[in-house]
C-alpha positions in Angstrom: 65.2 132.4 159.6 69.0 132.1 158.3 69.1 128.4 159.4 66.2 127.4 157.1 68.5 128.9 154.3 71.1 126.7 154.2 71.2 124.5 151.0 69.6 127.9 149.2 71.1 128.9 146.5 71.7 132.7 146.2 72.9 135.6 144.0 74.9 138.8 145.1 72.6 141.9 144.1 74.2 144.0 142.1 73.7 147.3 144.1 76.0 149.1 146.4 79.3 147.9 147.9 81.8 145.2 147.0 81.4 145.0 143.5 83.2 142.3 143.0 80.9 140.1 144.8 78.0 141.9 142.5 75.6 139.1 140.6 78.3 135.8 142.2 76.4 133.6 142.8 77.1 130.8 146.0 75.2 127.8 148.3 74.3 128.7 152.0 76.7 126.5 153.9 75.6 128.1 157.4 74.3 130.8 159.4 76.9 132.6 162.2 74.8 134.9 163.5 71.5 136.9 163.0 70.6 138.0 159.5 73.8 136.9 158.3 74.7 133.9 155.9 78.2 132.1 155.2 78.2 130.9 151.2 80.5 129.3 149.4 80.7 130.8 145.9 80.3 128.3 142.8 82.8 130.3 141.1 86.2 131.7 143.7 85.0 135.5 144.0 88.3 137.4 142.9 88.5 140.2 145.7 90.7 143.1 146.6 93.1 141.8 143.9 96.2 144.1 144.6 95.7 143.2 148.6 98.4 141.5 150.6 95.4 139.1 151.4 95.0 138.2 148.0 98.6 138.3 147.4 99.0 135.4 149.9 95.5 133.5 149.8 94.5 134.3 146.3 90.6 134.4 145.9 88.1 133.7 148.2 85.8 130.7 148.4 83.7 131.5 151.3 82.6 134.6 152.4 80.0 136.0 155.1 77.1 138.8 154.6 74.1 139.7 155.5 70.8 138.4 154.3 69.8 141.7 152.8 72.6 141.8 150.0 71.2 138.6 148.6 68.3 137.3 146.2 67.4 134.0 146.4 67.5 132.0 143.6 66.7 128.4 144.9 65.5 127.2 148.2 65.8 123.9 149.1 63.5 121.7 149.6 62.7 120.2 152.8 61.8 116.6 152.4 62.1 115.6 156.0 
């Protein structure tokens, strides 16, 4: 299932953990392993601010999750 995701466009729900992520809202660039989804964020997701991560890399583009702590907004189409 996460492979026919990519090119969906998705929303962080706003429930439970990393609230920072809550309501961002990113493009399925792949799939890494069951039930899980990479997305890059339309807008960099500022993370764990006071980190030494952060400190160093500044905020992340990119992040992985599971399939579960997103809505999805737009799937694409497949045309082929």
């Amino acid at each position: 299932m996460p492979s026919d995701l990519i090119g969906a466009l998705v929303r962080f729900r706003p429930e439970g953990t990393y609230q920072d992520f809550h309501n961002a809202v990113g493009l399925v660039i792949s799939n890494n392993k069951p039930s899980h989804v990479r997305v890059r964020w339309l807008k960099p997701v500022h993370y764990a601010v006071a980190s030494e991560h952060y400190i160093h890399y500044g905020p992340t583009n990119v992040s992985d999750f599971g399939l579960d702590r997103f809505e999805i907004i737009n799937k694409r189409e497949n045309n082929g």
